[in-house]
Wavefront OBJ file of the C-alpha trace (Angstrom):
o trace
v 0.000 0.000 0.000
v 1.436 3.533 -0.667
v 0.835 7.126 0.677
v 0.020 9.919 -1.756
v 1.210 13.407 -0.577
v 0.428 16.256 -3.019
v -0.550 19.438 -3.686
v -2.046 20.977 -6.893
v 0.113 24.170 -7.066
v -0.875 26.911 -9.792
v 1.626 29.404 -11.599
v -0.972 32.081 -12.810
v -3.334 34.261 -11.214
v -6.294 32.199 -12.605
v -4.702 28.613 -12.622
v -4.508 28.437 -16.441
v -1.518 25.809 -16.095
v -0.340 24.440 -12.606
v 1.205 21.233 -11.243
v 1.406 18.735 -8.568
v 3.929 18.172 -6.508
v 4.176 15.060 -3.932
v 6.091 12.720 -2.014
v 5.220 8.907 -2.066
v 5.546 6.708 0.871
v 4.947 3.082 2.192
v 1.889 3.588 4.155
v 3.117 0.837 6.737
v 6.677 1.896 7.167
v 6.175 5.780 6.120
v 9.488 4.940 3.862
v 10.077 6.436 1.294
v 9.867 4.676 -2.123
v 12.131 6.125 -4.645
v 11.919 5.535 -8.219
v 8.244 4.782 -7.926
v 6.097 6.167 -11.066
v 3.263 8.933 -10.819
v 0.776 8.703 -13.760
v -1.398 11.785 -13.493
v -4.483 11.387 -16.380
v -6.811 13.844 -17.113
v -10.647 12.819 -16.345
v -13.591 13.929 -18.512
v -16.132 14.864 -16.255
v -20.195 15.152 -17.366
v -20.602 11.595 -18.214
v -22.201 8.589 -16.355
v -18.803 6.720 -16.822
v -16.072 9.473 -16.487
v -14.196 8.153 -18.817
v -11.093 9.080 -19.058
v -9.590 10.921 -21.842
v -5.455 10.807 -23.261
v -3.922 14.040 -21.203
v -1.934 11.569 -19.294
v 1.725 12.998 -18.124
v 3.950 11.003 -15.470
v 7.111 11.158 -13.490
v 9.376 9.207 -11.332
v 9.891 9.894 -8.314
v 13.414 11.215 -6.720
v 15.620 9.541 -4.109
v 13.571 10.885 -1.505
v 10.384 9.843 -2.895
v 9.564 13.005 -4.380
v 7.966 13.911 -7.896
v 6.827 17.056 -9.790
v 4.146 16.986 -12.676
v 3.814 20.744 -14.367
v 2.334 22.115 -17.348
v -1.350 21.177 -16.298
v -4.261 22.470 -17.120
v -6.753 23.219 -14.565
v -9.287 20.390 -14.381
v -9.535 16.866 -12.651
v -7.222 14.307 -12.713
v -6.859 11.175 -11.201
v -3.441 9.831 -10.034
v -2.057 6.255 -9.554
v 1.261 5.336 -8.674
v 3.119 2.040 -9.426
l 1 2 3 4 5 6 7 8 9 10 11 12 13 14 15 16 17 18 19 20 21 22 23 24 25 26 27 28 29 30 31 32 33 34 35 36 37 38 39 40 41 42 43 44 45 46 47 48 49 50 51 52 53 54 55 56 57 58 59 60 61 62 63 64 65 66 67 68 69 70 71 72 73 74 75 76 77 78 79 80 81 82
């Protein structure tokens, strides 16, 4: 099982682009998990199924667990992290 910390950050006054920003853990040990990858995929909302359309971007995370995603529009994403 793994922790998710994040925070959608954004770089204009209206949030035209932003990021997120995180730190993944082991949610038993609180260790952290380095090299882990953080798929971030846009999610078209209005429909029964929310199905999700191709604005995926990803990263790896650092040493210390960390990752950074920018360049995203505002909107709803879901993220999973393998």
């Amino acid at each position: 099982m793994v922790t998710l910390s994040s925070f959608f950050l954004c770089s204009a006054a209206f949030c035209q682009t932003g990021g997120i920003r995180g730190r993944v853990t082991d949610a038993e040990t609180d260790a952290q998990l380095p090299g882990a990858n953080v798929i971030v995929r846009a999610v078209e909302l209005g429909r029964s199924d929310s199905v999700e359309t191709a604005g995926v971007r990803g990263a790896a995370t650092d040493g210390e667990g960390r990752f950074a995603i920018d360049g995203l529009s505002a909107g709803s994403y879901t993220v999973r992290v393998s």
